[in-house]
C-alpha positions in Angstrom: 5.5 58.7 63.5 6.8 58.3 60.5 9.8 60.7 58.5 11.1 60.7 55.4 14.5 58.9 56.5 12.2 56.1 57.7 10.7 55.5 54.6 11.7 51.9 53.4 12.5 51.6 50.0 11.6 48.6 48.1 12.5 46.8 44.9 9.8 46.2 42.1 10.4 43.9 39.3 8.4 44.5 36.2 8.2 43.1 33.0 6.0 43.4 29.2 3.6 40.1 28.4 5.8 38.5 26.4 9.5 39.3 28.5 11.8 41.2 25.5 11.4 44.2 28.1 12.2 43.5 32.0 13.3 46.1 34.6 13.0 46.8 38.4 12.1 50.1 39.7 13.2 51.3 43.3 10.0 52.9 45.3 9.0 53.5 48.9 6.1 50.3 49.0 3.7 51.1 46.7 1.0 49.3 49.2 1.7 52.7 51.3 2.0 55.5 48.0 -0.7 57.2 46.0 -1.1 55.5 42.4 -1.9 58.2 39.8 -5.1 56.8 37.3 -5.5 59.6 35.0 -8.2 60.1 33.0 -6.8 61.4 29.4 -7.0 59.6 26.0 -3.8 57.5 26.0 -3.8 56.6 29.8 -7.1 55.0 29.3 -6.7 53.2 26.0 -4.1 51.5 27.7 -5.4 51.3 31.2 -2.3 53.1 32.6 -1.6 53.2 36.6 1.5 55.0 37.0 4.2 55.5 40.1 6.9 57.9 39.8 10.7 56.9 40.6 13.6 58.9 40.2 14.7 58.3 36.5 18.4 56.6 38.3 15.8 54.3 40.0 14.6 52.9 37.2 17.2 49.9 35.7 16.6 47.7 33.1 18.1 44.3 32.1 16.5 43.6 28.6 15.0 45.3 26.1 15.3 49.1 26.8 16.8 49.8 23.4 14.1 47.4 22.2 11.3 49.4 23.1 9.4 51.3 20.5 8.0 54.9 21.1 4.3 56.8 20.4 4.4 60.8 20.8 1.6 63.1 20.6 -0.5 66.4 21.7 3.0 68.5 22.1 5.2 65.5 21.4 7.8 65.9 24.7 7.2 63.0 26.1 7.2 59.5 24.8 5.1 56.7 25.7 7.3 53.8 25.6 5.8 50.0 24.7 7.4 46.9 23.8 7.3 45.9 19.7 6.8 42.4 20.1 3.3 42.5 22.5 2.4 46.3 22.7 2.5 46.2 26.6 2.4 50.3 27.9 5.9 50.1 29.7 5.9 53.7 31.0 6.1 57.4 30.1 10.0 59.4 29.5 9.8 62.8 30.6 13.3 63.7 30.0 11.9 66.3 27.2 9.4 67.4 29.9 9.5 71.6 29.9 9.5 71.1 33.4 12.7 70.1 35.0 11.0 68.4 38.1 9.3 66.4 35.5 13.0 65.4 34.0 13.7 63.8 37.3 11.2 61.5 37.0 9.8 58.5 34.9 6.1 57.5 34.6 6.1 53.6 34.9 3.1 51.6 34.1 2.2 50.1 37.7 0.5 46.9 35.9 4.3 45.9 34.7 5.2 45.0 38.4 5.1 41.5 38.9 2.2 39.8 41.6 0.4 43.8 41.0 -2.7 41.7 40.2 -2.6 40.6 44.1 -2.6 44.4 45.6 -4.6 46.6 42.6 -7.4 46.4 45.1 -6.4 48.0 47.8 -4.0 50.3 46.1 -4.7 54.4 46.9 -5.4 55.7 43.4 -5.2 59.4 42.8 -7.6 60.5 40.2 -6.1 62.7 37.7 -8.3 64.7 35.2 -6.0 64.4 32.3 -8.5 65.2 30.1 -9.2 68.3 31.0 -5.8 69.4 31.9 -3.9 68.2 29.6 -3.6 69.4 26.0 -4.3 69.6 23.2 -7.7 67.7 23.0 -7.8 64.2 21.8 -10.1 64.2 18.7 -11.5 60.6 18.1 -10.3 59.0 14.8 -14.3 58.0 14.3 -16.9 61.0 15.4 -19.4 59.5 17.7 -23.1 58.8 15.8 
């Protein structure tokens, strides 16, 4: 049986297409964790699979200050990409209302590098953003 003080704690390196932005994050193995898919506008525009470290477990070696942000609906928490190739880094939440939010940062699972070799058996979580989350995302061209 497993505990918590068991729980090993791995090291993910993770980085945008073209490499301005590259970062590890600290996680228990993500082989072994639920992945969060959500279903709202912006997480499937840009096919978003997130984890959620601890916001000290998150440590970047290029690029952080690089990074350009997109805010929206109530505008407290910024989606962060890289300028150079647009690659959806991950989500700051230190504006979050919600101070177990603050602890945390949303990082884009697909940044990891080798993810392509364990997306398939990953546990997602299916989140219904798009219901839950507000206000409504109102598409730029009405549907015909």
């Amino acid at each position: 049986m497993s505990t918590s003080s068991s729980i090993s704690i791995q090291t993910y390196h993770a980085n945008c297409h073209c490499g301005l932005v590259t970062f590890s994050v600290r996680l228990p193995d993500i082989a072994s964790s639920k992945i969060v898919s959500c279903n709202c506008s912006i997480c499937t525009k840009n096919g978003y699979l997130f984890v959620y470290p601890k916001r000290e477990d998150v440590e970047f070696r290029t690029g952080e200050l690089q990074m350009k942000s997109y805010r929206f609906g109530q505008a407290k928490k910024a989606h962060k990409f890289c300028p150079m190739c647009g690659t959806s880094i991950l989500i700051d939440f230190s504006e979050a209302d919600r101070e177990i939010e603050r602890q945390v940062t949303a990082v884009n699972l697909r940044t990891f590098v080798g993810i392509e070799q364990l997306i398939k058996e990953l546990d997602l979580k299916h989140v219904d953003g798009r219901n839950k989350l507000g206000p409504a995302y109102i598409e730029p061209f009405p549907q015909e």
